[in-house]
TISE-577277 format. One record per residue: residue in one letter; x, y, z of N, C-alpha, C, O, CB in turn. Coordinates in Angstrom, 2 decimals, padded with zeros to 5 digits. Glycine has a CB too. Layout:
TISE-577277
@code A&nu X&nv Y&nw Z&cau X&cav Y&caw Z&cu X&cv Y&cw Z&ou X&ov Y&ow Z&cbu X&cbv Y&cbw Z .
...
This chain:
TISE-577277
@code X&nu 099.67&nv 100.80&nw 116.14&cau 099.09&cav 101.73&caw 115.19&cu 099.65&cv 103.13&cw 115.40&ou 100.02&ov 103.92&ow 114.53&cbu 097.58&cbv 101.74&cbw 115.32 .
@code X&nu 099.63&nv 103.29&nw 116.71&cau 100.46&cav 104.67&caw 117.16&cu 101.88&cv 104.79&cw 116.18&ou 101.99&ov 105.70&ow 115.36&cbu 100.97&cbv 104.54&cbw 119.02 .
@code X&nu 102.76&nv 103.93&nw 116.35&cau 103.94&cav 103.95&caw 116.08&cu 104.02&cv 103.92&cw 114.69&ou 105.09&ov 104.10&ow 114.11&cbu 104.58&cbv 103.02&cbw 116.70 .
@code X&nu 103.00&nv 103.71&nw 114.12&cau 103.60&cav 103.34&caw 112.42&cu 102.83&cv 105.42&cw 112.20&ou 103.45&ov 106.23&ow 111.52&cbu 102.25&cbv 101.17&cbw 111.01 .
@code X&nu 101.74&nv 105.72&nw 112.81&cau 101.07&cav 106.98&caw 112.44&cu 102.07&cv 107.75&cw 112.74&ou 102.39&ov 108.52&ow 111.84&cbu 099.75&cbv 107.38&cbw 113.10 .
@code X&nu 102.76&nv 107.81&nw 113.80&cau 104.01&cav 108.70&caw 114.00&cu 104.96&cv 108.68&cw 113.57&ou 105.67&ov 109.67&ow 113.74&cbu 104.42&cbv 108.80&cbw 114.85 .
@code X&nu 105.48&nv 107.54&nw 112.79&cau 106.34&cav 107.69&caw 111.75&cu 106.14&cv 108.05&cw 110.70&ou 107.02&ov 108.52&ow 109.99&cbu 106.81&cbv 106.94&cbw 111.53 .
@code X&nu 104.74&nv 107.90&nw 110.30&cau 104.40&cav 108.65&caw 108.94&cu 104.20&cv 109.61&cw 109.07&ou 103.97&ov 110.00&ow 107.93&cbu 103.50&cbv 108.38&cbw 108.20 .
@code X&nu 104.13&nv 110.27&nw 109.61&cau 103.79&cav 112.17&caw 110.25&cu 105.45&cv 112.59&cw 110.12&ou 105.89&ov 113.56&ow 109.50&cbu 103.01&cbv 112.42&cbw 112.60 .
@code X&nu 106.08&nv 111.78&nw 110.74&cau 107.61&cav 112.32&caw 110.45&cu 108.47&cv 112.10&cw 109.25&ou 109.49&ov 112.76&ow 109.03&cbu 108.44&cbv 111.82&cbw 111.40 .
@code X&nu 108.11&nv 111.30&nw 108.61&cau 108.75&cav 110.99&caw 107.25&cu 107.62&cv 112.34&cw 106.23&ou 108.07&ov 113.12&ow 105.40&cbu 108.48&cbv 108.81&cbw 106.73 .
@code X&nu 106.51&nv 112.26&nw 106.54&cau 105.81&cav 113.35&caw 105.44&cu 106.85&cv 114.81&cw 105.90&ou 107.63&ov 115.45&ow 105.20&cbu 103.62&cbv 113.67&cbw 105.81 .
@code X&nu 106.62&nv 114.92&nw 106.77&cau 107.47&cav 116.19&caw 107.47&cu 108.68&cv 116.43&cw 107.03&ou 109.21&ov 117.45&ow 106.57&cbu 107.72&cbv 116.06&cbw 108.88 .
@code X&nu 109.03&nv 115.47&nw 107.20&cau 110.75&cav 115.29&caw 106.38&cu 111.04&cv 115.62&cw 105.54&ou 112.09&ov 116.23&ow 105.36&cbu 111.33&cbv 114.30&cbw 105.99 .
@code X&nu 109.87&nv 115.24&nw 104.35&cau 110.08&cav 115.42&caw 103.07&cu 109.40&cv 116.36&cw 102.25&ou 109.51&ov 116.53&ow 101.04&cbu 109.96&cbv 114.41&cbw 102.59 .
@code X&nu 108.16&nv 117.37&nw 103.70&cau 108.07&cav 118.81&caw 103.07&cu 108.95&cv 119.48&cw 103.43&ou 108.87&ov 120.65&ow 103.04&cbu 106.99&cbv 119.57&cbw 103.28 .
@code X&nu 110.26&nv 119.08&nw 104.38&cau 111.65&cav 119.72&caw 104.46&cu 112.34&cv 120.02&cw 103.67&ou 112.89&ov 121.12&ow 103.62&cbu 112.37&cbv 119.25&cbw 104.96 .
@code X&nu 112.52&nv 118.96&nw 102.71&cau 113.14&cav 118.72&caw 101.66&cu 112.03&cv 119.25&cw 100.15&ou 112.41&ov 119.52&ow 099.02&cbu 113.55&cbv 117.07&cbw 101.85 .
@code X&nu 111.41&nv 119.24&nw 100.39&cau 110.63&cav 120.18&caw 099.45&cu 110.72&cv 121.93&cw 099.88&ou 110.62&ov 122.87&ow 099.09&cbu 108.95&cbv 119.62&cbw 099.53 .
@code X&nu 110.90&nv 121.98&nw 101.10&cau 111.00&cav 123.57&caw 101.30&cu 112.64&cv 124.28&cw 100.76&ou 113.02&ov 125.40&ow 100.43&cbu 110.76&cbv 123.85&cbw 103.17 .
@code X&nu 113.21&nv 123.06&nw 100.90&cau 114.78&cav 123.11&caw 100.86&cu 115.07&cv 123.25&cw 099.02&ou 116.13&ov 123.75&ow 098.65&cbu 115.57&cbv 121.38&cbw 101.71 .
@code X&nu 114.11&nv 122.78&nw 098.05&cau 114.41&cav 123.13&caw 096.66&cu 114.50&cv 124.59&cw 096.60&ou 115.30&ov 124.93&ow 095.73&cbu 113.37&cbv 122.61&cbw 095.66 .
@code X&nu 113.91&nv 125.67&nw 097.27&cau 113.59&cav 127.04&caw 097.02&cu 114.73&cv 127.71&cw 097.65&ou 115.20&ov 128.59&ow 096.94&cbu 112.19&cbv 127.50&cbw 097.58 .
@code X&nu 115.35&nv 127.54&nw 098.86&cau 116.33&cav 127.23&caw 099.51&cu 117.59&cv 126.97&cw 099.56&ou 118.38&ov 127.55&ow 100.30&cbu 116.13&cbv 126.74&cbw 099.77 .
@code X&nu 117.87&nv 126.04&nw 098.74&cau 119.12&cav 125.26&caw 099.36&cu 120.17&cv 124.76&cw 100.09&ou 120.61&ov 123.63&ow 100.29&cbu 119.41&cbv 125.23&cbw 099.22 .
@code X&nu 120.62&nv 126.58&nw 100.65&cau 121.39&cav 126.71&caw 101.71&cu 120.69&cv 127.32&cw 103.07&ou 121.34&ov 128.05&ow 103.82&cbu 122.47&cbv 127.49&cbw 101.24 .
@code X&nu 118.92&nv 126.86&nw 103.44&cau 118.50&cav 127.75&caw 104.42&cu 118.37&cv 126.23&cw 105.54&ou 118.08&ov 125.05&ow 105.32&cbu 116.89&cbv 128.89&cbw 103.92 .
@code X&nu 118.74&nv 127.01&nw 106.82&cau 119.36&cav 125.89&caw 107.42&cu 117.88&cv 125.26&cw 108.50&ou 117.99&ov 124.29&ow 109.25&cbu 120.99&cbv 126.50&cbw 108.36 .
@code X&nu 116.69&nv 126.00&nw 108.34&cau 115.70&cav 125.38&caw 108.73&cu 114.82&cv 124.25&cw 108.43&ou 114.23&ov 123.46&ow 109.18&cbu 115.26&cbv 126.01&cbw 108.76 .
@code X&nu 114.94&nv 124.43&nw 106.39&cau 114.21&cav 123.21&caw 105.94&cu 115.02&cv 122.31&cw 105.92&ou 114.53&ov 121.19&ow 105.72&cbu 113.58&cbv 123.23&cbw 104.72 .
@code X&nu 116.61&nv 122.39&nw 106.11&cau 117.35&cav 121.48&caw 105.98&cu 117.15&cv 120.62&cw 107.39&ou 116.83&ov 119.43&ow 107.37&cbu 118.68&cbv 122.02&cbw 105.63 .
@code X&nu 117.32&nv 121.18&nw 108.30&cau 117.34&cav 121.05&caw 110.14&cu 115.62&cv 119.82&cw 110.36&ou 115.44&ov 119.07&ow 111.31&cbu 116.99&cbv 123.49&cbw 111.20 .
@code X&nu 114.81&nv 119.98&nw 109.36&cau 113.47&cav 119.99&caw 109.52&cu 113.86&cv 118.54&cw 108.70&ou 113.87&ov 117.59&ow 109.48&cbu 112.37&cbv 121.39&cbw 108.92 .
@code X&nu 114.06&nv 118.31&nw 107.78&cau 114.39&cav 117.45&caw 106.91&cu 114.89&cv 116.11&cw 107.52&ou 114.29&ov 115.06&ow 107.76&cbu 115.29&cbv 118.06&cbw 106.08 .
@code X&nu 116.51&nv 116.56&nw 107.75&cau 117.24&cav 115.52&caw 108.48&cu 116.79&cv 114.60&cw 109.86&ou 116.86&ov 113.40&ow 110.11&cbu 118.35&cbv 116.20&cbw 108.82 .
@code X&nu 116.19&nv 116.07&nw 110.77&cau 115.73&cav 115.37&caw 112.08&cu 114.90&cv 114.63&cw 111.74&ou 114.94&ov 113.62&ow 112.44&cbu 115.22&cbv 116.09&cbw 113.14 .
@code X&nu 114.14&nv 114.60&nw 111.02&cau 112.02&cav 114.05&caw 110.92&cu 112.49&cv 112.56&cw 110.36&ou 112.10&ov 111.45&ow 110.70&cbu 110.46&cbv 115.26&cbw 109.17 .
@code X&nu 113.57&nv 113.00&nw 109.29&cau 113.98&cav 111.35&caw 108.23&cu 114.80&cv 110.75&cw 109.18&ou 114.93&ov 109.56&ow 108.89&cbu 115.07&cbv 111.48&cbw 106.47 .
@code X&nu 115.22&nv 110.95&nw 109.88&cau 115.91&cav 110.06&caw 110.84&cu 115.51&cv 109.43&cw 111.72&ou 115.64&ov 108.23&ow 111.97&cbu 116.62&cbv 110.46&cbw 111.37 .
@code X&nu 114.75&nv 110.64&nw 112.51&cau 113.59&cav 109.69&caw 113.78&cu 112.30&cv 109.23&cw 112.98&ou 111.58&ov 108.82&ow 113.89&cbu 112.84&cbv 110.88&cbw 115.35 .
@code X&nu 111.80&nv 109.12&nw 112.12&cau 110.71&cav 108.57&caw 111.55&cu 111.08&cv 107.14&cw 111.34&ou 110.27&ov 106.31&ow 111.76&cbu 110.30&cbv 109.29&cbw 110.30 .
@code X&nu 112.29&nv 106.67&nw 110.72&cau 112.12&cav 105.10&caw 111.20&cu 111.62&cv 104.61&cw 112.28&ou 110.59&ov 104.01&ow 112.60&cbu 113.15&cbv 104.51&cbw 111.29 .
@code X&nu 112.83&nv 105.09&nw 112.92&cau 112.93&cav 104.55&caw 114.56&cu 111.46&cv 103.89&cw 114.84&ou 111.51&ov 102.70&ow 115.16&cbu 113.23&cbv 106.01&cbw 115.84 .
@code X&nu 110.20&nv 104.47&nw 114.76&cau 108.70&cav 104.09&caw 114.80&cu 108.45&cv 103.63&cw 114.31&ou 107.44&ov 103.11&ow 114.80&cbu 107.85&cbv 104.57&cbw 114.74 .
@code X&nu 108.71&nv 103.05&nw 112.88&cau 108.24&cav 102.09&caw 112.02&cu 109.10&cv 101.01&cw 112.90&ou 108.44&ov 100.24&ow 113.61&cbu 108.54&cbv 102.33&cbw 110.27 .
@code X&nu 110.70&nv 100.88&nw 112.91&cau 111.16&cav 099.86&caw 113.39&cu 110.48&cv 099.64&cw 114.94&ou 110.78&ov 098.48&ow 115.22&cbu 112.65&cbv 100.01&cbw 113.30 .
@code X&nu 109.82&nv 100.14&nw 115.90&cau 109.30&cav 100.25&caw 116.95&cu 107.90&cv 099.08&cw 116.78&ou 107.61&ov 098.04&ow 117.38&cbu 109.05&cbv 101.85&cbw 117.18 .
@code X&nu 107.23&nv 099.87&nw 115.62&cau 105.71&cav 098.72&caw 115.17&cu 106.24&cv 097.31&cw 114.62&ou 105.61&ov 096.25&ow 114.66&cbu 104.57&cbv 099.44&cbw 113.61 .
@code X&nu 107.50&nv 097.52&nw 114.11&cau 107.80&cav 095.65&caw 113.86&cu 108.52&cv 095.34&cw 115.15&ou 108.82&ov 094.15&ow 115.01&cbu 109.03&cbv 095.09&cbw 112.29 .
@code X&nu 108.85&nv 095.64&nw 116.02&cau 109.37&cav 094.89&caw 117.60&cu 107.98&cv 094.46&cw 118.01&ou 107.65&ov 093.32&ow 118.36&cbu 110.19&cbv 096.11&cbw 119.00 .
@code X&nu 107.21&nv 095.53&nw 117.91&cau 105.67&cav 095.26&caw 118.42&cu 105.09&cv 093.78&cw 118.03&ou 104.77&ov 092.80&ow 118.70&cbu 104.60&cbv 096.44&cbw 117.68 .
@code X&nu 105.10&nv 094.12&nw 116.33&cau 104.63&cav 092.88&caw 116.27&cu 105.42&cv 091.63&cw 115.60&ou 105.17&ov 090.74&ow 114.78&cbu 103.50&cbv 093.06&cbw 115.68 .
@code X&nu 106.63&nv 092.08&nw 116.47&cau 107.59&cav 090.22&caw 116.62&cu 107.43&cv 089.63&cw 118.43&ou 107.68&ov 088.56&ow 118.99&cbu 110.14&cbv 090.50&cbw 116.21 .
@code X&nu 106.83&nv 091.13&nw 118.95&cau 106.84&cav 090.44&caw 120.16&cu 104.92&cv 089.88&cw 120.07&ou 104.42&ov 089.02&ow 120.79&cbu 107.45&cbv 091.70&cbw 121.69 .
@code X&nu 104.62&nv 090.21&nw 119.62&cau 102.72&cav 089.78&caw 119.52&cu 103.15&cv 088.38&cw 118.65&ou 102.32&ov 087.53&ow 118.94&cbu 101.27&cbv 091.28&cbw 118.27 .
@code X&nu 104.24&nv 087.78&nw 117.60&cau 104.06&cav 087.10&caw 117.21&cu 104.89&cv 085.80&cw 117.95&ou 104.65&ov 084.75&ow 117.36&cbu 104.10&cbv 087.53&cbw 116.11 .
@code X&nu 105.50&nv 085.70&nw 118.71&cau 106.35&cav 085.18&caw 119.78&cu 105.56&cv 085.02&cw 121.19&ou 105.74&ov 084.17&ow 122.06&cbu 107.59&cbv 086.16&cbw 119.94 .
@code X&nu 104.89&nv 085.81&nw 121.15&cau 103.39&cav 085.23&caw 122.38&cu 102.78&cv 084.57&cw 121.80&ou 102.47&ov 083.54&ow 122.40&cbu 102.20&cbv 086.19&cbw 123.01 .
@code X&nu 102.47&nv 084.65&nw 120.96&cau 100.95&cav 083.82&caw 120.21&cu 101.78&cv 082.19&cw 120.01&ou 101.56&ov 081.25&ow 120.78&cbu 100.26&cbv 084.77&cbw 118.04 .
@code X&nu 102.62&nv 082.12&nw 118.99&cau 103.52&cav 081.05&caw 119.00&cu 104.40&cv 079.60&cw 119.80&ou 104.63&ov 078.40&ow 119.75&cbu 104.05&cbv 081.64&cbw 118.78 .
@code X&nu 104.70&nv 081.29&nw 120.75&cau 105.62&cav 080.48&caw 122.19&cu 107.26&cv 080.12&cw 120.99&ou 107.68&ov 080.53&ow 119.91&cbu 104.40&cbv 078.20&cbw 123.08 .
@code X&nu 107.62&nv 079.24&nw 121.94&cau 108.93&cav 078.59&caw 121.79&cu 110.03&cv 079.19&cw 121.51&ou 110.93&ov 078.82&ow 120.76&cbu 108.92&cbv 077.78&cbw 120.97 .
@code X&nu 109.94&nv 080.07&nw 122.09&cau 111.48&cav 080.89&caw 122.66&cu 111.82&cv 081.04&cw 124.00&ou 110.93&ov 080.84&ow 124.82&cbu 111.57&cbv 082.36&cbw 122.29 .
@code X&nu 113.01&nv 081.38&nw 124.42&cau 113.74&cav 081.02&caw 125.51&cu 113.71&cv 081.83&cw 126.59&ou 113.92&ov 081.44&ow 127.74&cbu 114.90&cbv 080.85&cbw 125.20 .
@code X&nu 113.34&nv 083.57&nw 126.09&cau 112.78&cav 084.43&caw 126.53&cu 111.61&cv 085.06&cw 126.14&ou 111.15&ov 085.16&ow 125.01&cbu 113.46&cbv 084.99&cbw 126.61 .
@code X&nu 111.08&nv 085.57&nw 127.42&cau 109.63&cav 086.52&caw 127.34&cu 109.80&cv 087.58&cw 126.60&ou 110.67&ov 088.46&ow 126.61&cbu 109.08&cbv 087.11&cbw 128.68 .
@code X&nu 108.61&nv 087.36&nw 125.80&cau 108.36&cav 088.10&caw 124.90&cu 108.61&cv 089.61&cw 124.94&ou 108.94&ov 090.30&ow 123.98&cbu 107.26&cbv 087.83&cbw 124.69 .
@code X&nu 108.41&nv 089.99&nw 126.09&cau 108.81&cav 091.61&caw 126.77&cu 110.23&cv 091.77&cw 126.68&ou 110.75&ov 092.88&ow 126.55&cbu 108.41&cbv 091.87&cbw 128.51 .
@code X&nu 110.81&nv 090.82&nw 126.73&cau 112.67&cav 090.77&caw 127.29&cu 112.88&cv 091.12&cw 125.47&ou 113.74&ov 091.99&ow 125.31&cbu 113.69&cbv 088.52&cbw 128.21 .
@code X&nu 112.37&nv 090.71&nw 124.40&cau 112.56&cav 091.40&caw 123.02&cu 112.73&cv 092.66&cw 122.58&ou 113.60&ov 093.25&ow 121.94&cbu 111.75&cbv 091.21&cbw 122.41 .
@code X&nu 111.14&nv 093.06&nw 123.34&cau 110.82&cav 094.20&caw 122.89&cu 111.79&cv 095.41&cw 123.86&ou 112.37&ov 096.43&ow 123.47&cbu 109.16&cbv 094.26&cbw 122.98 .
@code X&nu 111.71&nv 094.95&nw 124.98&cau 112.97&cav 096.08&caw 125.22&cu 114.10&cv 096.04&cw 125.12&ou 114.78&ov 097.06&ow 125.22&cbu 113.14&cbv 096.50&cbw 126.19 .
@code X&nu 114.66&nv 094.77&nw 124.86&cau 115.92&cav 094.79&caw 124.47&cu 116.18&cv 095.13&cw 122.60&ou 117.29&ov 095.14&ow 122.04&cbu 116.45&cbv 093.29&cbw 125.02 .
@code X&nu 115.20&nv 095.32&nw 122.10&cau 115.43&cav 095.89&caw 120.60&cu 115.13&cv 097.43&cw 120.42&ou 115.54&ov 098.16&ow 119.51&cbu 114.42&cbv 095.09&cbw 119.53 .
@code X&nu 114.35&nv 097.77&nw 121.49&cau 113.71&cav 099.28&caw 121.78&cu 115.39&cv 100.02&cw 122.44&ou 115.86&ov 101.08&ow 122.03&cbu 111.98&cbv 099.20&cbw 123.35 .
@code X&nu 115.99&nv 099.15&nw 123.46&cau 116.81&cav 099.87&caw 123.96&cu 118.20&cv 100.45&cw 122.51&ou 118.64&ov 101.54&ow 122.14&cbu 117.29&cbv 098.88&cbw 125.33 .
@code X&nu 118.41&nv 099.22&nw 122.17&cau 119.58&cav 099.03&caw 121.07&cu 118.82&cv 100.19&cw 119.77&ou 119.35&ov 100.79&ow 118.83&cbu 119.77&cbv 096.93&cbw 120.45 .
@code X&nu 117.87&nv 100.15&nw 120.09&cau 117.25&cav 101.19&caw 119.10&cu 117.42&cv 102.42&cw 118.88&ou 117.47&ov 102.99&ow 117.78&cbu 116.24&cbv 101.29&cbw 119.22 .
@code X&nu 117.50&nv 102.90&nw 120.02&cau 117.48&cav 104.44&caw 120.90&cu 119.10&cv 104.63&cw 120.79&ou 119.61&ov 105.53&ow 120.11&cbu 116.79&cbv 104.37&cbw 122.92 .
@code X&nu 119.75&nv 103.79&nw 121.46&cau 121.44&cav 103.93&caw 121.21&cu 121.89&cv 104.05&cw 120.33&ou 122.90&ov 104.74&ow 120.16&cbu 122.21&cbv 103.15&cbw 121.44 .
@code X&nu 120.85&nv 102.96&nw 118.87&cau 121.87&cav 103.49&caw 117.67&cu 121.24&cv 105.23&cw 116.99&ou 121.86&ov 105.85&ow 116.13&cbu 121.79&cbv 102.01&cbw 116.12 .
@code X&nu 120.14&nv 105.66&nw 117.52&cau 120.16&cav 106.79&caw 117.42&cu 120.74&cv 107.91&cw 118.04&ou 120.92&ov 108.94&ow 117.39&cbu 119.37&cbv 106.87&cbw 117.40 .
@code X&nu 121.14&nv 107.82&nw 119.49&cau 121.96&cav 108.67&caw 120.19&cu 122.92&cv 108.75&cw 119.06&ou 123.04&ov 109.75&ow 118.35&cbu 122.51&cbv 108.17&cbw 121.65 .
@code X&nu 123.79&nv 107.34&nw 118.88&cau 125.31&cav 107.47&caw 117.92&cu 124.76&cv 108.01&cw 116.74&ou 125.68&ov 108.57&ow 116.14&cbu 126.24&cbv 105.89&cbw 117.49 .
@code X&nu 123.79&nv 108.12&nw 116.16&cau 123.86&cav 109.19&caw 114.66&cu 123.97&cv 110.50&cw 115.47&ou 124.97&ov 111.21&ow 115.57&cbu 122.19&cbv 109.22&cbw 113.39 .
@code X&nu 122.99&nv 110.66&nw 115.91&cau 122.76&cav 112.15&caw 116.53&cu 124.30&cv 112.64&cw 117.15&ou 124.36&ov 113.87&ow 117.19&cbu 121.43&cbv 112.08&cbw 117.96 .
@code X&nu 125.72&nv 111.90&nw 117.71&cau 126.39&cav 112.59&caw 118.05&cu 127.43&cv 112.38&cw 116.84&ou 128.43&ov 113.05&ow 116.62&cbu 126.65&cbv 112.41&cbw 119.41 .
@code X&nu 126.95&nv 111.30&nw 116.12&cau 128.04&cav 111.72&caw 114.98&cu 127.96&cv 112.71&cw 113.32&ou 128.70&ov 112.94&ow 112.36&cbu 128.44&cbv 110.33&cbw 114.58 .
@code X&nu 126.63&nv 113.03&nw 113.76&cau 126.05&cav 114.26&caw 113.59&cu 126.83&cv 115.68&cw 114.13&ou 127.44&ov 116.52&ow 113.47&cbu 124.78&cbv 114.09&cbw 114.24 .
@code X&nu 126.60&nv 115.62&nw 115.36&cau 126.81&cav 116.33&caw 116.04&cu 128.51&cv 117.39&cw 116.04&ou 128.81&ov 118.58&ow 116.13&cbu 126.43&cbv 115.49&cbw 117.00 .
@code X&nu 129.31&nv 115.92&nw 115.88&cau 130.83&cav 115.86&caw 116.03&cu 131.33&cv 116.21&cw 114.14&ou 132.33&ov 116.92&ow 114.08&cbu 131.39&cbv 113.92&cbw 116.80 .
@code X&nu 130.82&nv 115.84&nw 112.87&cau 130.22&cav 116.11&caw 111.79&cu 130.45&cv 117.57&cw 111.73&ou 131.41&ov 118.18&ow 111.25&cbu 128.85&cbv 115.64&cbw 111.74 .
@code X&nu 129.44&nv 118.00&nw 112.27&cau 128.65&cav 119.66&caw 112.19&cu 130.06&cv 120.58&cw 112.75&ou 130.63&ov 121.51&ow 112.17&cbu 126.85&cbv 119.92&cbw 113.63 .
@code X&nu 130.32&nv 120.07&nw 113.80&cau 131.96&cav 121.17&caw 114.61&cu 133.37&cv 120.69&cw 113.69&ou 134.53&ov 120.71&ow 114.10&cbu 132.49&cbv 120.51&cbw 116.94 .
@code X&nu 132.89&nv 120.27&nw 112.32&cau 134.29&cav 119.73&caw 112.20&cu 134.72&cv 120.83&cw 110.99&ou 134.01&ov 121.14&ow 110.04&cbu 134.41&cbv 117.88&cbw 111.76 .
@code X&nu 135.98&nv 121.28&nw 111.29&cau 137.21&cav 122.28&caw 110.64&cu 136.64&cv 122.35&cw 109.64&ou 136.58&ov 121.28&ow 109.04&cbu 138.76&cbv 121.88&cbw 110.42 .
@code X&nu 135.95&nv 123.59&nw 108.95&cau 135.56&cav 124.07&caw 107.23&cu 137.16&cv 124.81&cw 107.04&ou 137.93&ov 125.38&ow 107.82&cbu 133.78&cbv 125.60&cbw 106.99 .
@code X&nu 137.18&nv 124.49&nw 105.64&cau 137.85&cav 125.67&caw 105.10&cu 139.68&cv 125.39&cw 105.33&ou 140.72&ov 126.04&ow 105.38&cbu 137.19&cbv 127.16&cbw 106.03 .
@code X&nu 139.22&nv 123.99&nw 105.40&cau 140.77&cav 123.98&caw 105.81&cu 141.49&cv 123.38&cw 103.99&ou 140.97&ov 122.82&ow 103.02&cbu 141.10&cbv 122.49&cbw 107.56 .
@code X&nu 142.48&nv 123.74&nw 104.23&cau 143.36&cav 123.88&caw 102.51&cu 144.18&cv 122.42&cw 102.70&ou 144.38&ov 121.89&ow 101.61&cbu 144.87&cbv 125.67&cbw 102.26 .
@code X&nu 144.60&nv 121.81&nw 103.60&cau 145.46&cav 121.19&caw 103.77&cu 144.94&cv 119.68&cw 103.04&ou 143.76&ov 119.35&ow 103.10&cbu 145.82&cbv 121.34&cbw 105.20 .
@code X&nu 145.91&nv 118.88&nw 102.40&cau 145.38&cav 117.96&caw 102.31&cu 146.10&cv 116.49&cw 102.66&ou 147.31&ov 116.43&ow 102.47&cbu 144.97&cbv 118.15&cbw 101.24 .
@code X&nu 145.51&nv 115.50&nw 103.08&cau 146.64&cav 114.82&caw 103.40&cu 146.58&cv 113.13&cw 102.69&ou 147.51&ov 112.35&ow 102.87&cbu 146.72&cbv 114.89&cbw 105.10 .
């Protein structure tokens, strides 16, 4: 329940970012406010369905691994594919404006 409330707190957030950003357009706070919130706000929704594939894989049985060995191994792969936005973000943001050249 945690995880789905905290993603909805960050997706609303997100998208009074993007509502602050109509008045705006080029102000780099509602934008900054926007991107971060819509990005990590999945992550928690996808967090409450690991939750409950691992609640539904206990109850069930008949898999090969424990139910825990799921949830962190989908939590971990989770987090990594967010590091890689965040640095290709990152690498994105430092890259050459203004260049004329074309190739």
């Amino acid at each position: 329940m945690g995880c789905m409330l905290g993603g909805l707190v960050l997706e609303v957030v997100g998208y009074a970012g993007r509502l602050m950003a109509h008045n705006d357009p080029f102000g780099k706070g509602p934008f900054l406010i926007s991107i971060i919130c819509l990005t990590v706000g999945p992550t928690f929704f996808a967090a409450a369905i690991y939750l409950c594939f691992t609640w539904i894989i206990y109850v069930y049985g008949g898999s090969r691994f424990a139910p825990r060995a799921y949830l962190i191994t989908f939590i971990i792969f989770d987090i990594t594919a967010l590091v890689l936005q965040g640095v290709g973000r990152a690498v994105a943001s430092l890259a050459v404006r203004g260049s004329n050249t074309c190739y």
